[in-house]
N, CA, C and O atoms as a GROMACS GRO file, in nm:
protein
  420
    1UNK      N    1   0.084  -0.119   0.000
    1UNK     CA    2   0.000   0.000   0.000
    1UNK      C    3   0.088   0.124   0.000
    1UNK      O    4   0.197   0.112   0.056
    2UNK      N    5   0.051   0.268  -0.065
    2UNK     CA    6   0.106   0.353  -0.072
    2UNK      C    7   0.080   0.475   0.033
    2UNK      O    8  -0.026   0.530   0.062
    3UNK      N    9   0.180   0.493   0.068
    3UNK     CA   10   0.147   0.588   0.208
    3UNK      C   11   0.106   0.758   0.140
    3UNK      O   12   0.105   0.789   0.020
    4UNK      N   13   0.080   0.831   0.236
    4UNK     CA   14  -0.036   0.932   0.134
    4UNK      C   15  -0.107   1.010   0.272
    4UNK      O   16  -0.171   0.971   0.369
    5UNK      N   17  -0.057   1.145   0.219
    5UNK     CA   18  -0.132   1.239   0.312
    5UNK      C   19  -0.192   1.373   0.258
    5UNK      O   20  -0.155   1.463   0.182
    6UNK      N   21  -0.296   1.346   0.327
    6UNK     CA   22  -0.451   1.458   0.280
    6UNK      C   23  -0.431   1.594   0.382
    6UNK      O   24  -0.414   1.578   0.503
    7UNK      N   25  -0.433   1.676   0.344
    7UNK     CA   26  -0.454   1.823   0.382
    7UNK      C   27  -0.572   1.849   0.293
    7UNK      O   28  -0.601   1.844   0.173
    8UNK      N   29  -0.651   1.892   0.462
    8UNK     CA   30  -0.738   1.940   0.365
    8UNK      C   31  -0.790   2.106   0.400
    8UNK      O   32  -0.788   2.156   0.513
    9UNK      N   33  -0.843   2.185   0.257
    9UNK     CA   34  -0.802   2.300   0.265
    9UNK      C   35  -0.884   2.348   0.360
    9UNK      O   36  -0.967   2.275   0.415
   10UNK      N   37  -0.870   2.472   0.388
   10UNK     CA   38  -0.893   2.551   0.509
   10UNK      C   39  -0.899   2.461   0.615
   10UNK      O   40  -1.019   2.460   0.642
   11UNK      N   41  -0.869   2.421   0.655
   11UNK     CA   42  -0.838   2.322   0.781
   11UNK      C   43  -0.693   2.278   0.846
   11UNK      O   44  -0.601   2.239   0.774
   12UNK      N   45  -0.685   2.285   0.948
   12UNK     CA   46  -0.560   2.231   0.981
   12UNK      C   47  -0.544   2.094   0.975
   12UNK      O   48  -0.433   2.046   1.001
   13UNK      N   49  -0.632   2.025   0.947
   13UNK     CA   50  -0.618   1.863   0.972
   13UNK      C   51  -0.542   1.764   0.897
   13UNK      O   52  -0.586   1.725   0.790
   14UNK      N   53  -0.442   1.725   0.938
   14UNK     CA   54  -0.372   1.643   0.811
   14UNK      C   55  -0.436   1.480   0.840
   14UNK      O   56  -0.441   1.431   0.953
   15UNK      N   57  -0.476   1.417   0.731
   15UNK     CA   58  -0.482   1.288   0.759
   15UNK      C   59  -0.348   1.163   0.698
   15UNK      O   60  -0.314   1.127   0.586
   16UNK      N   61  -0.301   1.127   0.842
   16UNK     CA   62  -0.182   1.032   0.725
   16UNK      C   63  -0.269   0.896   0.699
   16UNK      O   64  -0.349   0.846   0.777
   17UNK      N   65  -0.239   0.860   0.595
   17UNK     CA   66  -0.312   0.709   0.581
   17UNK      C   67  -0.247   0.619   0.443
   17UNK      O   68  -0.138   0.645   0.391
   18UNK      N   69  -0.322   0.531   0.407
   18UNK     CA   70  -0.282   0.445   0.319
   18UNK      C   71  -0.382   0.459   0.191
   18UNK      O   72  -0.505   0.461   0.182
   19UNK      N   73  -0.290   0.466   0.107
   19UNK     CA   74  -0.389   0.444  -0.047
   19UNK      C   75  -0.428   0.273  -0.082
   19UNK      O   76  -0.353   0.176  -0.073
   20UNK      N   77  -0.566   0.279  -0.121
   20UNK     CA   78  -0.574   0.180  -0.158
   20UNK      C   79  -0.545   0.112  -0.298
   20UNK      O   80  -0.472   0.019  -0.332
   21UNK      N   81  -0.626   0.192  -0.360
   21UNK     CA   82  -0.604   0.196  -0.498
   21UNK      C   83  -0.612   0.302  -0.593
   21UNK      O   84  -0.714   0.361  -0.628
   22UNK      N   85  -0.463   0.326  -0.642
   22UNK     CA   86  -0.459   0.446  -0.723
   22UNK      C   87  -0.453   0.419  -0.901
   22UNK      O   88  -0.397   0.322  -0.951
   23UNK      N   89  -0.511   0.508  -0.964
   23UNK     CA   90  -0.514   0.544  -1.055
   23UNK      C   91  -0.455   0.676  -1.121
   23UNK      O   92  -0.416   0.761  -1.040
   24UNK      N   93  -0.444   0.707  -1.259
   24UNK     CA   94  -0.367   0.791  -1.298
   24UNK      C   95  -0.484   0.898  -1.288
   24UNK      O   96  -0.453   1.015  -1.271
   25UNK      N   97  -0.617   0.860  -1.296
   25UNK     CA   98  -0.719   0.996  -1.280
   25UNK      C   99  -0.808   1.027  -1.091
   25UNK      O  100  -0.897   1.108  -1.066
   26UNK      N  101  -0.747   0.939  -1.003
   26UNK     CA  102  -0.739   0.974  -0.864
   26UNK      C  103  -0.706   0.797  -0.808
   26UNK      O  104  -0.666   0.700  -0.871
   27UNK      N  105  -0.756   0.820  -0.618
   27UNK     CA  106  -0.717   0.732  -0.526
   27UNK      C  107  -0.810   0.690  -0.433
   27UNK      O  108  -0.886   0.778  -0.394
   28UNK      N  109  -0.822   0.590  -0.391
   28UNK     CA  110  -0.880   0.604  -0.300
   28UNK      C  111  -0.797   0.478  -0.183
   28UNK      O  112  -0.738   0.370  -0.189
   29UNK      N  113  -0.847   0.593  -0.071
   29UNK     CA  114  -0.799   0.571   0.041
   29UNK      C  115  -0.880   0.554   0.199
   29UNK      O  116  -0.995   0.594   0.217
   30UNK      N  117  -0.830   0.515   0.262
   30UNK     CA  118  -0.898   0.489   0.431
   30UNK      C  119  -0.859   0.618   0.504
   30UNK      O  120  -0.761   0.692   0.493
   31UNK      N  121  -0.990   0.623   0.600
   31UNK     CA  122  -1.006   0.748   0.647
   31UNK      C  123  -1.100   0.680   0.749
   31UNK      O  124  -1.200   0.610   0.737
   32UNK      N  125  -1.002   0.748   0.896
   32UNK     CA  126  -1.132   0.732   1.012
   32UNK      C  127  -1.221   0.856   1.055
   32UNK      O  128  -1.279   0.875   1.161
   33UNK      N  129  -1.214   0.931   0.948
   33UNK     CA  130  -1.293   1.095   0.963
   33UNK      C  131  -1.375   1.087   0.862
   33UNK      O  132  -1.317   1.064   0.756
   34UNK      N  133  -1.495   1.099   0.854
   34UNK     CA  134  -1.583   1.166   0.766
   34UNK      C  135  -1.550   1.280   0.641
   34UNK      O  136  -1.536   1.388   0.699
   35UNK      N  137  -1.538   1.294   0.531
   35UNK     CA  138  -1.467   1.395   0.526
   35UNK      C  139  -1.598   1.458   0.362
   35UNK      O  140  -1.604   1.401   0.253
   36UNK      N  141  -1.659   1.550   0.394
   36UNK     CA  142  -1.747   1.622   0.290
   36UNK      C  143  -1.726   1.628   0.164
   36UNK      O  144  -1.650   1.712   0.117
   37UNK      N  145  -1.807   1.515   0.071
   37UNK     CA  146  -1.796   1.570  -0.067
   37UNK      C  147  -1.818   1.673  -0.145
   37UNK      O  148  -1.911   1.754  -0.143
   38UNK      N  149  -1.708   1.663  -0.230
   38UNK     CA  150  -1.664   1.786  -0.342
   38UNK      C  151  -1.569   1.879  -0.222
   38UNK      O  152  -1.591   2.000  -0.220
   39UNK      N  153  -1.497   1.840  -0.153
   39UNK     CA  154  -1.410   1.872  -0.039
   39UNK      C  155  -1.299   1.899  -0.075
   39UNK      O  156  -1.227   1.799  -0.074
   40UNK      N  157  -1.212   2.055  -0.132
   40UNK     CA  158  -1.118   2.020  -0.193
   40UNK      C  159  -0.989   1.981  -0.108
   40UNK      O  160  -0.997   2.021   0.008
   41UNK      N  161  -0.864   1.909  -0.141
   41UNK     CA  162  -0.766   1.857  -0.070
   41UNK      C  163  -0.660   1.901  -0.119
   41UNK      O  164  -0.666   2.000  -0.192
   42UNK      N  165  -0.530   1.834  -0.089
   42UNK     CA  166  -0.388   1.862  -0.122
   42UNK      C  167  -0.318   1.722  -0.102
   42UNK      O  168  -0.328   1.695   0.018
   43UNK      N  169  -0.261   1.633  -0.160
   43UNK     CA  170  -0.216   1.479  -0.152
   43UNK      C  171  -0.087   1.502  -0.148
   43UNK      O  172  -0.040   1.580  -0.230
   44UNK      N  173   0.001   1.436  -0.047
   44UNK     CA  174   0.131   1.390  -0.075
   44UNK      C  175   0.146   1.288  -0.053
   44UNK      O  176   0.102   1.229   0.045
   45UNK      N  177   0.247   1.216  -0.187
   45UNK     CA  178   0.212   1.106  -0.261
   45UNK      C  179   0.360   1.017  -0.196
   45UNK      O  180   0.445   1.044  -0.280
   46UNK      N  181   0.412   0.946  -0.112
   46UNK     CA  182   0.575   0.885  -0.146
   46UNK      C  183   0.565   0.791  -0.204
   46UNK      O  184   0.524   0.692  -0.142
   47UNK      N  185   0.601   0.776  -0.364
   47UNK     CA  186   0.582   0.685  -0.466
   47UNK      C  187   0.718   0.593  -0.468
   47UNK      O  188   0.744   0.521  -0.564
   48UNK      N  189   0.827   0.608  -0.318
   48UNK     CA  190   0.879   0.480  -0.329
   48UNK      C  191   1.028   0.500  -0.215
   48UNK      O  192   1.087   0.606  -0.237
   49UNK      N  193   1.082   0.425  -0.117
   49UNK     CA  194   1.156   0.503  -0.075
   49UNK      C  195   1.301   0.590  -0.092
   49UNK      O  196   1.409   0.544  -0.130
   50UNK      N  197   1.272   0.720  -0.054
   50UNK     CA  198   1.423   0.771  -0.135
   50UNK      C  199   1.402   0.900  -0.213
   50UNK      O  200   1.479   0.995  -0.227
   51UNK      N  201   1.239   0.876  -0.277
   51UNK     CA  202   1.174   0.934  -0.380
   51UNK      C  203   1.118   1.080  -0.312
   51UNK      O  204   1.057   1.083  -0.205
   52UNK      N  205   1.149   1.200  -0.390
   52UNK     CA  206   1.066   1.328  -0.317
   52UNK      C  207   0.898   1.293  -0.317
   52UNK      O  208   0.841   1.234  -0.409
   53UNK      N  209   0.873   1.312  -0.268
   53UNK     CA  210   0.663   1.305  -0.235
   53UNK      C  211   0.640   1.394  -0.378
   53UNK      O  212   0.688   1.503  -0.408
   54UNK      N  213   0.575   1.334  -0.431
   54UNK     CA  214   0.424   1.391  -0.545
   54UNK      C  215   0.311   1.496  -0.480
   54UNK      O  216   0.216   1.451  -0.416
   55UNK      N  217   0.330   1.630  -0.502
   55UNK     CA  218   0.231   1.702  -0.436
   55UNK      C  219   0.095   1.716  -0.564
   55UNK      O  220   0.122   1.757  -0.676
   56UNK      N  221  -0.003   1.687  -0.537
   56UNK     CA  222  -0.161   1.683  -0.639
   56UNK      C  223  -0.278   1.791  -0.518
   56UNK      O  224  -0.292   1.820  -0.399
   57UNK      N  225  -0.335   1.814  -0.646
   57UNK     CA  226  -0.434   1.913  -0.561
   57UNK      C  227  -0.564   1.799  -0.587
   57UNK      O  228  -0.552   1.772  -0.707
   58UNK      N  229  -0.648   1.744  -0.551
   58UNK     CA  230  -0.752   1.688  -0.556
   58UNK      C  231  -0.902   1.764  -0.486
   58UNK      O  232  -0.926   1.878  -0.446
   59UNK      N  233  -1.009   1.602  -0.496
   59UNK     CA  234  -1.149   1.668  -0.450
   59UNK      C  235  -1.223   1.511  -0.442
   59UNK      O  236  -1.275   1.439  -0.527
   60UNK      N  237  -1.198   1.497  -0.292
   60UNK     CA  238  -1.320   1.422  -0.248
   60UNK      C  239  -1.442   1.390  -0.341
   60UNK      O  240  -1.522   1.478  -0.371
   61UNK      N  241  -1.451   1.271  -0.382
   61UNK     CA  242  -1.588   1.294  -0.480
   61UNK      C  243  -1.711   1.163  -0.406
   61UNK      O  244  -1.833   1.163  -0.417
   62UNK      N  245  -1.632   1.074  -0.340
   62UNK     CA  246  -1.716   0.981  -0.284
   62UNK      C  247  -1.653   0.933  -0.104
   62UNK      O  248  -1.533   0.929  -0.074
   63UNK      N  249  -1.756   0.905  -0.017
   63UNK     CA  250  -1.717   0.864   0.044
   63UNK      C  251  -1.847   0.708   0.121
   63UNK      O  252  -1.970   0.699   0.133
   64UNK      N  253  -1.751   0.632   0.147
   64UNK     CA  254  -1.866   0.513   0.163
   64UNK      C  255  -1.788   0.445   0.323
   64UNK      O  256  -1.666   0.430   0.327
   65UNK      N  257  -1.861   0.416   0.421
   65UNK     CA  258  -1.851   0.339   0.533
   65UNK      C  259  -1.812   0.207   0.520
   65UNK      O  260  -1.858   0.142   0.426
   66UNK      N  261  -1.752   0.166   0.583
   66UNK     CA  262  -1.673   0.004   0.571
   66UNK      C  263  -1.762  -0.095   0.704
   66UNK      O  264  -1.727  -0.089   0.822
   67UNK      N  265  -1.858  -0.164   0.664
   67UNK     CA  266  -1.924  -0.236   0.731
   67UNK      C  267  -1.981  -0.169   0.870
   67UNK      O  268  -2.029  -0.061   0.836
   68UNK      N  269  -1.991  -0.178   0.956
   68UNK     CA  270  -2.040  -0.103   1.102
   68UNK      C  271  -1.876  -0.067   1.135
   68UNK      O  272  -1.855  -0.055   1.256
   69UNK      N  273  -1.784  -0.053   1.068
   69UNK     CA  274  -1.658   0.017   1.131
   69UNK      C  275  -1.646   0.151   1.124
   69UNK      O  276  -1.645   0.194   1.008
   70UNK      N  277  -1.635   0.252   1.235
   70UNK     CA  278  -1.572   0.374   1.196
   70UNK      C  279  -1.528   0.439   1.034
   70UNK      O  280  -1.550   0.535   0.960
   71UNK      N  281  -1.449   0.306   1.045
   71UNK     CA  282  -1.373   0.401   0.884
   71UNK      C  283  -1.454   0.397   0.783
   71UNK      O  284  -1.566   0.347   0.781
   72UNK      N  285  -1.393   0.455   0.690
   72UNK     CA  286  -1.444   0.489   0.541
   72UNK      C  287  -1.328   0.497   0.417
   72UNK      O  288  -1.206   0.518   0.418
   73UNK      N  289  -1.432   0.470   0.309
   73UNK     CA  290  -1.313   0.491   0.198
   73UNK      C  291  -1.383   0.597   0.168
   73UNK      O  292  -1.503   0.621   0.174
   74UNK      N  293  -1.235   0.696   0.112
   74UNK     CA  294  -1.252   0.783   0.060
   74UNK      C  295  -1.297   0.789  -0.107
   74UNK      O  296  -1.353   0.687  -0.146
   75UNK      N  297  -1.285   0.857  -0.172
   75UNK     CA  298  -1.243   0.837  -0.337
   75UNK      C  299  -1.215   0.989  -0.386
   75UNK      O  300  -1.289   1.087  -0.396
   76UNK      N  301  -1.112   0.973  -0.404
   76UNK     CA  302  -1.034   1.125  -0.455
   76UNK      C  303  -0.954   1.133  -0.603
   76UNK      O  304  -0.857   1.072  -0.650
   77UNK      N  305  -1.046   1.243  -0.653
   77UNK     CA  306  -1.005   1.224  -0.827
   77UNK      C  307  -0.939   1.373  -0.763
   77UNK      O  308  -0.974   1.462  -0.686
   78UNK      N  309  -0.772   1.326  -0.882
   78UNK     CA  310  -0.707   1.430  -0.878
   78UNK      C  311  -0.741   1.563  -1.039
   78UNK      O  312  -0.781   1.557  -1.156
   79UNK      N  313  -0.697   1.658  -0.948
   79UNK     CA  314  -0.697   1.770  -1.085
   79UNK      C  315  -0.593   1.826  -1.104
   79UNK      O  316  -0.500   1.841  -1.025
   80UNK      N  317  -0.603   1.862  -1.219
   80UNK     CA  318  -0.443   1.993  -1.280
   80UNK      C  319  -0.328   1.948  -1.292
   80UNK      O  320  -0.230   2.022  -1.278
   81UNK      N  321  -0.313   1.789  -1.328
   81UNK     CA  322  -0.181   1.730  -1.271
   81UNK      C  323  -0.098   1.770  -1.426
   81UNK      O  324  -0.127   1.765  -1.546
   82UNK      N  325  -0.004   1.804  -1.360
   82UNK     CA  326   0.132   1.859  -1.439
   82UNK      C  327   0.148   1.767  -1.500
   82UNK      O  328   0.063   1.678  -1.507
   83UNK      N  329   0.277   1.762  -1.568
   83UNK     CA  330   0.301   1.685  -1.730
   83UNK      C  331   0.421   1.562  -1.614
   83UNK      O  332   0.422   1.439  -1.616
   84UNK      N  333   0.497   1.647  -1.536
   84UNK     CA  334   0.561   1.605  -1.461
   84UNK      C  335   0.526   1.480  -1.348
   84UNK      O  336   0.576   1.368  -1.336
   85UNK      N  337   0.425   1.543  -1.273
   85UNK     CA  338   0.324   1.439  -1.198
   85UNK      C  339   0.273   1.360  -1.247
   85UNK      O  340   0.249   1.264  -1.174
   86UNK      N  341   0.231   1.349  -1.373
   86UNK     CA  342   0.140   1.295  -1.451
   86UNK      C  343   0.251   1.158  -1.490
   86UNK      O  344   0.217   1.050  -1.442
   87UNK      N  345   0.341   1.158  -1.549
   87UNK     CA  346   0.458   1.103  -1.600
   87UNK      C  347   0.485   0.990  -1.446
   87UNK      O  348   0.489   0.867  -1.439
   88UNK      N  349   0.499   1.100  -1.336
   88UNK     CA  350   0.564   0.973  -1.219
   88UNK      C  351   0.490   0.897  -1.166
   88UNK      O  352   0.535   0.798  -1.108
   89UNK      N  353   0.305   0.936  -1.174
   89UNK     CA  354   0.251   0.854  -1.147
   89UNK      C  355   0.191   0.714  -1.249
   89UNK      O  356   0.135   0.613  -1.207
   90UNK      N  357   0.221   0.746  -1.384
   90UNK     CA  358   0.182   0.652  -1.476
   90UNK      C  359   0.328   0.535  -1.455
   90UNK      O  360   0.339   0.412  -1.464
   91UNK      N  361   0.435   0.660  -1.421
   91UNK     CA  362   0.570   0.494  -1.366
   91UNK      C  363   0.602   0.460  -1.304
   91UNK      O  364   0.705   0.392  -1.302
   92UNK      N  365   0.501   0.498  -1.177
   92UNK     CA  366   0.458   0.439  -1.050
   92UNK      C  367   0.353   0.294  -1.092
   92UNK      O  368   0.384   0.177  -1.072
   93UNK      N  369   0.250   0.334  -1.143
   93UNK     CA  370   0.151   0.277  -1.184
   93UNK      C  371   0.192   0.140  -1.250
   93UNK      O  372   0.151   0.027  -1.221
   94UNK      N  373   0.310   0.189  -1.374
   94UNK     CA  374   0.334   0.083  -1.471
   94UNK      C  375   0.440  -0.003  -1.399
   94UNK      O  376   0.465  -0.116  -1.443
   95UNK      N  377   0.492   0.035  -1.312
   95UNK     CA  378   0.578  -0.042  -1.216
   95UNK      C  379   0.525  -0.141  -1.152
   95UNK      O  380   0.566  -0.257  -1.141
   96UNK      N  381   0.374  -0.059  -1.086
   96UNK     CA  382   0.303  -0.154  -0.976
   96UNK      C  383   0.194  -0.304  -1.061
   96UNK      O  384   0.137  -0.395  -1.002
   97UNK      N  385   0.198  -0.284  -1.166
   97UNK     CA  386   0.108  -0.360  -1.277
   97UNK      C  387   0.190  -0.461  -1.282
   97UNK      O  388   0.148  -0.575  -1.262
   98UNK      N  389   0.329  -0.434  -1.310
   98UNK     CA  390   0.423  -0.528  -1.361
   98UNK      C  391   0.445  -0.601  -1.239
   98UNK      O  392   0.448  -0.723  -1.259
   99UNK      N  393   0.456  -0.576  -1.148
   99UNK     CA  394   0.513  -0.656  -1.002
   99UNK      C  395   0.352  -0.748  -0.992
   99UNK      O  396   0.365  -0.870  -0.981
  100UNK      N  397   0.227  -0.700  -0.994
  100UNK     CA  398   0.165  -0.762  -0.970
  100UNK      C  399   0.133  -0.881  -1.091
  100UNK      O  400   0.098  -0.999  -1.088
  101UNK      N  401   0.157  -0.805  -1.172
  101UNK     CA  402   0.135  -1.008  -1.317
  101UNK      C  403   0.254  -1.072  -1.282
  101UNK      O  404   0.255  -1.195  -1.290
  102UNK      N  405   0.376  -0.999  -1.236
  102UNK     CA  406   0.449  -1.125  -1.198
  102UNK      C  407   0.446  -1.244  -1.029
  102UNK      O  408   0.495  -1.354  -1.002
  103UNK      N  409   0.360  -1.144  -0.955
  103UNK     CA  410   0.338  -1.242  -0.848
  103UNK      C  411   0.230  -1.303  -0.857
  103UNK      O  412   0.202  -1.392  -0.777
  104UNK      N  413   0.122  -1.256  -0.990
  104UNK     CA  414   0.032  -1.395  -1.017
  104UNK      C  415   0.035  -1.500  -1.094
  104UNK      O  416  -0.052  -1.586  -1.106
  105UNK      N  417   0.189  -1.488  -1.172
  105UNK     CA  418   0.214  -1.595  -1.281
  105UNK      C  419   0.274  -1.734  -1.192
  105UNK      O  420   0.304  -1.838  -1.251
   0.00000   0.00000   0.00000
């Protein structure tokens, strides 16, 4: 899982947590806070160790409860992503594809 932290705007609250599953057009992640859709955010991304963090501006678009548990998944589509961001997360992505067909072959 990819570690990943939400700022969200006008708020002081940082949430650190884990991504579940990311995509090149957002993420979604666990959250033991409620957090208001169309909510805009700020993501930092560490896409591996060693690696500077990926900063994305995003927006809460779904959020759904995980059985009678506290938590929730989030679902956060990112916006405005640079040519740059855009690039490290598709070879993040194409990295993580490849590791996984090879631990199901």
């Amino acid at each position: 899982m990819l570690p990943i932290r939400l700022y969200l705007q006008d708020e002081l609250q940082v949430i650190e947590t884990l991504a579940k599953d990311i995509g090149i057009g957002g993420v979604r992640v666990l959250s033991e806070s409620p957090v208001p859709l169309s909510k805009p955010v700020s993501l930092e991304l560490v896409l591996g160790p060693g690696e500077t963090p990926v900063h994305l501006e995003a927006t809460v678009v779904w959020c759904e409860p995980i059985g009678h548990a506290k938590s929730r998944h989030l679902g956060i589509a990112f916006s405005q992503l640079s040519v740059k961001n855009r690039e490290r997360l598709s070879g993040y992505i194409d990295q993580l594809a490849i590791r996984l067909s090879s631990t199901a072959s």
